[in-house]
C-alpha positions in Angstrom: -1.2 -23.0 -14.8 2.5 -22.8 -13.8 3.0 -20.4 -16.6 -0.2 -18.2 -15.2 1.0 -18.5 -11.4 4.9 -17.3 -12.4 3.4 -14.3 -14.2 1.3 -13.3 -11.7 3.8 -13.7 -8.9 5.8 -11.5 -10.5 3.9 -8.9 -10.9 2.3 -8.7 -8.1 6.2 -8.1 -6.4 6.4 -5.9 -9.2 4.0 -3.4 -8.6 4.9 -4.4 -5.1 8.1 -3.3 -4.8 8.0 -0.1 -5.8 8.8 2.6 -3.2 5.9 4.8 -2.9 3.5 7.0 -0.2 1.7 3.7 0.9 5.1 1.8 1.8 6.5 4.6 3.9 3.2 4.7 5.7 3.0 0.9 5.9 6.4 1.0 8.1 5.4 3.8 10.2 2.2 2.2 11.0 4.0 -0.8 11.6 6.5 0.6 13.8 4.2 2.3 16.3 1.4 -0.6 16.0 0.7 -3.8 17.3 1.9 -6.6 14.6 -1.7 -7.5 13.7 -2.7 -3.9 13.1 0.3 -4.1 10.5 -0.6 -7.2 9.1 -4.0 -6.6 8.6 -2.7 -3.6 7.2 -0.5 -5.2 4.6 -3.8 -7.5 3.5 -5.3 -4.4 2.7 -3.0 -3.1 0.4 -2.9 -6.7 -1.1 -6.5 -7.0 -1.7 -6.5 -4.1 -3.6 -3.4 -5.3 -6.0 -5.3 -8.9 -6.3 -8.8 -7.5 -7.0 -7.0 -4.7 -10.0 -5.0 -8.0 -11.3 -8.6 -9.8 -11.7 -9.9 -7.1 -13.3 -7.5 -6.9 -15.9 -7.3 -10.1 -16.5 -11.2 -10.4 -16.7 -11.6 -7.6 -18.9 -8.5 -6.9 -20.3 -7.8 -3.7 -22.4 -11.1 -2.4 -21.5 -10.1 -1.5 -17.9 -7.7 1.0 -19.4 -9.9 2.3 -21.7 -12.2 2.9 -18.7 -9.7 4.2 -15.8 -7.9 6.8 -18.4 -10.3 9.0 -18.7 -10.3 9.5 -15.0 -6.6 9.1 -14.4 -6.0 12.7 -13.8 -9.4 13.4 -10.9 -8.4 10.1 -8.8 -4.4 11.3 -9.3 -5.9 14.2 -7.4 -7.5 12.9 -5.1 -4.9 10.7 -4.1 -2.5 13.2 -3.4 -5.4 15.4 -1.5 -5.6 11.8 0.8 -2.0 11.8 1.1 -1.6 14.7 2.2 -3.8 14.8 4.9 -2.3 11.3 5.9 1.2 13.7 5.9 -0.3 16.4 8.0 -2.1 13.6 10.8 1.2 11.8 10.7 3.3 14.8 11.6 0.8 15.7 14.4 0.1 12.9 15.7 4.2 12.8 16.3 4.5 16.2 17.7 1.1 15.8 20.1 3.0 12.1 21.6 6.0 14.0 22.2 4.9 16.5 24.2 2.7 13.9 26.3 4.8 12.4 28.7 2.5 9.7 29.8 2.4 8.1 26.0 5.5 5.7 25.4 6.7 3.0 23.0 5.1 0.2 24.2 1.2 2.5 24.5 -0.4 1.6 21.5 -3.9 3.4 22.7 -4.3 5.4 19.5 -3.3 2.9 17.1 -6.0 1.7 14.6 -7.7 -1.8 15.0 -6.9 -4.5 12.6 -10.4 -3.8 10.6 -9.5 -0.1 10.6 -6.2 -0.3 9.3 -7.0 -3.0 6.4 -10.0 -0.9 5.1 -7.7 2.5 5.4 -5.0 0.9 3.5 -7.5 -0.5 0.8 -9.3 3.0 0.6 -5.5 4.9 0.5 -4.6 1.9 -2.4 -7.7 2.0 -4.1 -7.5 5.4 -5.1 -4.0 4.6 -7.1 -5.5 4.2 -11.0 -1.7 3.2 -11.8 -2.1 0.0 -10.3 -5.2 -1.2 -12.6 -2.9 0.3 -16.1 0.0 -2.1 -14.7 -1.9 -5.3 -14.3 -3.5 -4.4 -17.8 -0.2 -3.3 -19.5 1.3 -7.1 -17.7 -2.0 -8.4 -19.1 -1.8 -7.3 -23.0 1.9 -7.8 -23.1 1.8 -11.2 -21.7 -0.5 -12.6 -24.0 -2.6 -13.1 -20.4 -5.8 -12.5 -21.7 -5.6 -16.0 -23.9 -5.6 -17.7 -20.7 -8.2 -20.0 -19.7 -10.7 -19.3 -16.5 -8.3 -21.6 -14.5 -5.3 -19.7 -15.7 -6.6 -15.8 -15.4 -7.8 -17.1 -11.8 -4.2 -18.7 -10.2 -2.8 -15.5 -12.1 -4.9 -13.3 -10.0 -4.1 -15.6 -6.9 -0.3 -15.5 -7.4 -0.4 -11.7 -7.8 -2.4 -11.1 -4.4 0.5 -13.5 -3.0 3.2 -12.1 -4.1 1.8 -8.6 -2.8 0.7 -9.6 0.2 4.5 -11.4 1.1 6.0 -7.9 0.2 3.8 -6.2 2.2 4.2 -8.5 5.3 8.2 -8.1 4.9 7.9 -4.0 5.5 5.5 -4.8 8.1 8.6 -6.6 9.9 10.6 -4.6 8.7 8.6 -1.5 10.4 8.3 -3.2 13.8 12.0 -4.4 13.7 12.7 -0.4 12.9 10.0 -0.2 16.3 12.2 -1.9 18.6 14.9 0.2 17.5 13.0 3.4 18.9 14.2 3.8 22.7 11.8 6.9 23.8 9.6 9.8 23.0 12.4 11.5 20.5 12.7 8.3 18.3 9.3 8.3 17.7 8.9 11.8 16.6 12.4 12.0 14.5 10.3 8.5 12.5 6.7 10.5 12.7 8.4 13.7 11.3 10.7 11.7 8.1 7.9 9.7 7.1 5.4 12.7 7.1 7.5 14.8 5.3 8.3 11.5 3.0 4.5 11.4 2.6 4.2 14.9 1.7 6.9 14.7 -1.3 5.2 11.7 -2.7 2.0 12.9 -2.7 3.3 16.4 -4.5 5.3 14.1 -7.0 1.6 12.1 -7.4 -0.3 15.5 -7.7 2.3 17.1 -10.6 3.1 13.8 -12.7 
């Protein structure tokens, strides 16, 4: 089991860790939100990496066999929902700036925590790179000769791992919140990471 809980810590901080459209919008979010919208946030994005790991652990090469056909529609779509994430983030900026009465600390229009979690697991979900990972980490690995036990602390550990990542740019994010004095922080942040948004999800859409 030790052997099954190292692998799958490490790649669930693997596919973690890379810098993408969801972790720039995870630290905006997280800057402008309450900490338990973030958090709840993060568990999103971790659910989604634990329930891909179980899959590939559970069926192996067969989830690449049936996500590669349809690699190229949900690479698509993805970058259609990034985008429009892009555009709501830049407007959302520009409409608090010109409103006078909003401020750092009015979190009106922020998400709840159950909005947030399923936004980030539909925005993740929709990410068919995830599922080839855990099945790439799965074939190399020799995973799939694990027992039940082991494919099940493997799936554990990588949820873990993801969701400790995750958690550390939702800090991250509200430390980067506290930093914001006014009005013109917030839309300099709103207006990077929307642009940000907008490059990744071109990069998504052309690779």
């Amino acid at each position: 089991m030790t052997t099954a809980l190292a692998t799958g810590a490490v790649a669930g901080l693997g596919i973690a860790m890379q810098v993408g459209a969801v972790a720039v919008y995870l630290l905006m979010l997280s800057s402008m939100a309450p900490m338990r919208v973030g958090a709840a946030a993060a568990l999103g994005v971790a659910t989604v990496d634990g329930f891909y790991s179980a899959l590939a652990v559970a069926v192996g090469g067969m989830a690449s066999r049936v996500v590669e056909p349809v690699v190229g529609p949900l690479r698509w779509a993805a970058a259609a929902v990034l985008l429009w994430i892009a555009v709501r983030v830049v407007i959302d900026a520009v409409r608090e700036d010109g409103d006078p009465a909003d401020s750092l600390g009015d979190t009106s229009g922020a998400p709840s925590p159950g909005r947030a979690y399923l936004r980030l697991i539909g925005i993740t979900v929709m990410n068919p790179g995830t599922v080839l990972y855990f099945t790439a980490i799965v074939i190399g690995g020799h995973v799939e000769a694990f027992g039940a036990v082991d494919r099940s602390a493997f799936a554990v550990a990588a949820f873990t791992a993801s969701a400790i990542w995750q958690m550390a740019l939702v800090l991250a994010g509200a430390a980067l919140g506290r930093l914001l004095t006014g009005d013109r922080g917030r839309l300099v942040t709103g207006l990077a990471a929307g642009t940000l948004i907008a490059a990744l999800a071109v990069r998504t859409f052309v690779q």
